[in-house]
C-alpha positions as CSV (number, residue, x, y, z in Angstrom):
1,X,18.0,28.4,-35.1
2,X,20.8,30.0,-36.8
3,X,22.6,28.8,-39.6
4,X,25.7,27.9,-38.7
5,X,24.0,26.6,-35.2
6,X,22.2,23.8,-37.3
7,X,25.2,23.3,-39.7
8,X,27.1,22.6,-36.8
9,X,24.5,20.1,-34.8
10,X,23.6,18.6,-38.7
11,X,27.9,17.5,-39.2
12,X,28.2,16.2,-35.4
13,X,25.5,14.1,-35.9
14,X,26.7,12.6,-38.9
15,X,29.8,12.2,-37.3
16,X,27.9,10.5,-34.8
17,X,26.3,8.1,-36.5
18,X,29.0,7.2,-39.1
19,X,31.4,6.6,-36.1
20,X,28.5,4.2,-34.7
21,X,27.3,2.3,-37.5
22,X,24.0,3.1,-37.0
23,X,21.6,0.9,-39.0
24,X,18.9,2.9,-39.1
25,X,19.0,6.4,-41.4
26,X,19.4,9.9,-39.9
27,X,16.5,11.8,-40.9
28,X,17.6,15.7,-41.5
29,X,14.7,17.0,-39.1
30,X,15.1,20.4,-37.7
31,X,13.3,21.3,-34.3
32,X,12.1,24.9,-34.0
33,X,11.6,26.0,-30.5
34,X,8.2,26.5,-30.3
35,X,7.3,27.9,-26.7
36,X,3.8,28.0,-25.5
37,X,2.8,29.7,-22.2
38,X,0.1,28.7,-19.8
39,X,-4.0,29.9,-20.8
40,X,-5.9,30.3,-17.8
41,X,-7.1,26.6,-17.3
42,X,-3.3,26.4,-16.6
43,X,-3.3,28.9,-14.0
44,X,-6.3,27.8,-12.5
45,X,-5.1,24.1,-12.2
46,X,-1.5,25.5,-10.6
47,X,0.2,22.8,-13.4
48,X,1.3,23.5,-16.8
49,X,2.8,20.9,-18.6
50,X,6.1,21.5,-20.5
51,X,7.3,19.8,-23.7
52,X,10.9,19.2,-24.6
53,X,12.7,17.0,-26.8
54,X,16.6,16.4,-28.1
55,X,18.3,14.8,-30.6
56,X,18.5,10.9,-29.6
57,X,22.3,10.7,-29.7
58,X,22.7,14.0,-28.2
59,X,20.8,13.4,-24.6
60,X,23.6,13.9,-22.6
61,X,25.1,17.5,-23.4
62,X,22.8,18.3,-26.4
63,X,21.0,21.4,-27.1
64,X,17.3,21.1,-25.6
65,X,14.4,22.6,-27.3
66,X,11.4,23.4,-25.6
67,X,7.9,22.7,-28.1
68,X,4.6,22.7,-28.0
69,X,2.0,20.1,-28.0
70,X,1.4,19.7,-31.6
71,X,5.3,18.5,-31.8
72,X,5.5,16.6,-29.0
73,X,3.0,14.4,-30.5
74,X,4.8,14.2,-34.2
75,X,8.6,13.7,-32.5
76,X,7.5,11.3,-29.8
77,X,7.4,8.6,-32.7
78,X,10.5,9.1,-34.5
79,X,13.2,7.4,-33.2
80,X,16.0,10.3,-33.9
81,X,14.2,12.1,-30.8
82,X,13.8,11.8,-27.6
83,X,10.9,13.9,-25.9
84,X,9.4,14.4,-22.3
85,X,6.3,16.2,-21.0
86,X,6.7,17.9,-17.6
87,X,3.9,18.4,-15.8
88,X,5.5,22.3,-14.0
89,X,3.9,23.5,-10.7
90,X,3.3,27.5,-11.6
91,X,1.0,28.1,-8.4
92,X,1.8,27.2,-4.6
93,X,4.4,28.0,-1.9
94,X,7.5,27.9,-3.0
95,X,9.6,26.9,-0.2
96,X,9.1,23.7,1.7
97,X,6.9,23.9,4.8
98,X,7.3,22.1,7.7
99,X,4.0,21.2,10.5
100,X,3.7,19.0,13.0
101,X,1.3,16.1,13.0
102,X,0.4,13.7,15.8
103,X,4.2,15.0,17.1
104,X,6.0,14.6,14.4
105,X,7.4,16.7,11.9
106,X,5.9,16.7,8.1
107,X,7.2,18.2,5.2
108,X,4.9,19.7,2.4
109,X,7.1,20.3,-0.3
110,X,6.7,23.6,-2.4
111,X,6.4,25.0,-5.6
112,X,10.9,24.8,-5.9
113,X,10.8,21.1,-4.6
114,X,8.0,19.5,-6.7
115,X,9.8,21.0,-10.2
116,X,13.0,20.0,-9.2
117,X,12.2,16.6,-8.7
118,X,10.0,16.8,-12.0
119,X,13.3,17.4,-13.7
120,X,15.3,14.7,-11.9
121,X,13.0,12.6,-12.9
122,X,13.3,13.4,-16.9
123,X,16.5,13.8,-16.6
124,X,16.7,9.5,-17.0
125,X,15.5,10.3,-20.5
126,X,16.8,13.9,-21.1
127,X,20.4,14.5,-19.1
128,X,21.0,18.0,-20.7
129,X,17.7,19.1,-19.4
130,X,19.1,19.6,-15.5
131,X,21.4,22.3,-17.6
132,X,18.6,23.7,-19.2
133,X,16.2,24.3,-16.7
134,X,17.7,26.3,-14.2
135,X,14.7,28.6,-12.7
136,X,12.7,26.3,-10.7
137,X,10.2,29.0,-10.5
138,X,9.9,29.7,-14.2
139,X,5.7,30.9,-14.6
140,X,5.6,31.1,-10.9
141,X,2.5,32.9,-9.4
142,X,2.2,34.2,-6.1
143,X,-1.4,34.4,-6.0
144,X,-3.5,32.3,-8.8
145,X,-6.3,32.8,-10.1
146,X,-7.7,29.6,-8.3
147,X,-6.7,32.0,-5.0
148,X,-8.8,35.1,-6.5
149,X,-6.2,37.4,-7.7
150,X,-6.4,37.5,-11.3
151,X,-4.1,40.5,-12.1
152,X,-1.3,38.9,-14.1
153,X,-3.4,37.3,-16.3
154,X,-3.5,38.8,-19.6
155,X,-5.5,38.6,-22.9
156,X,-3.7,36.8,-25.6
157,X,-3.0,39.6,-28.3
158,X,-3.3,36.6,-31.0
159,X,-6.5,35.9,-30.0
160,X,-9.4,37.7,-27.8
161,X,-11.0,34.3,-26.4
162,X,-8.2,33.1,-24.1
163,X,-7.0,34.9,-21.7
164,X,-2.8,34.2,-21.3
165,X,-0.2,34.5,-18.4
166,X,2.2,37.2,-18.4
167,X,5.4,35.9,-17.4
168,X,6.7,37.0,-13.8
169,X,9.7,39.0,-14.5
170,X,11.9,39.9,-11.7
């Protein structure tokens, strides 16, 4: 995060919290961004799950950082954070289908549907997230690995035992 980014964020919040009286002491953590992308077992399963958290007394409009595993698990404790794990559909139609059953009309919801529920749902916790994630299909593959097509999966250059996903770029 830039300098003047965090300077910024670090003087609202005191502002924040000396306007509200808070009882309990701001703690001058600062959240990296720390993207990971689905592995294969990700791909396979058509659900990655997504870690994000945001500054407790930001939730509303605050800036949203996306983080691994590793700080998801340390932030979810401290009370200055609040944190949510997605679990995002990367594999699947992604436009609702419709089909008839027994006469009437059914509606399988696709890969576009299911995420943006997923972040209606988080959104009770983390507001600023609808602002965030705007690309429904963000990962999205048309044909999975669990569908035999394994072309757009890479190997990960940081490491030669897990394979990685390439990120769909259109």
């Amino acid at each position: 995060m830039d300098y003047n980014l965090q300077h910024i964020l670090d003087t609202l919040i005191a502002d924040n919290y000396n306007s509200n009286k808070m009882n309990r002491p701001l703690y001058n953590i600062s959240v990296t961004e720390s993207r990971a992308y689905p592995v294969y077992r990700d791909i396979m399963s058509g659900i990655y799950t997504r870690y994000f958290t945001c500054r407790s007394n930001l939730t509303k409009y605050g800036p949203v950082c996306e983080i691994n595993a590793d700080q998801y698990a340390g932030l979810s404790a401290n009370p200055n954070f609040v944190c949510v794990q997605l679990p995002w559909r990367i594999c699947g139609n992604p436009d609702d289908t419709f089909f008839m059953i027994a006469g009437k009309q059914v509606k399988n919801p696709g890969v576009k549907s299911q995420n943006k529920a997923i972040i209606i749902e988080a959104a009770h916790k983390i507001p600023a997230l609808v602002y965030y994630l705007k690309n429904l299909l963000e990962y999205y593959q048309e044909h999975c690995a669990a569908e035999g097509t394994t072309s757009d999966i890479v190997v990960n250059p940081y490491t030669t035992s897990s394979p990685k996903y390439k990120p769909n770029i259109s």
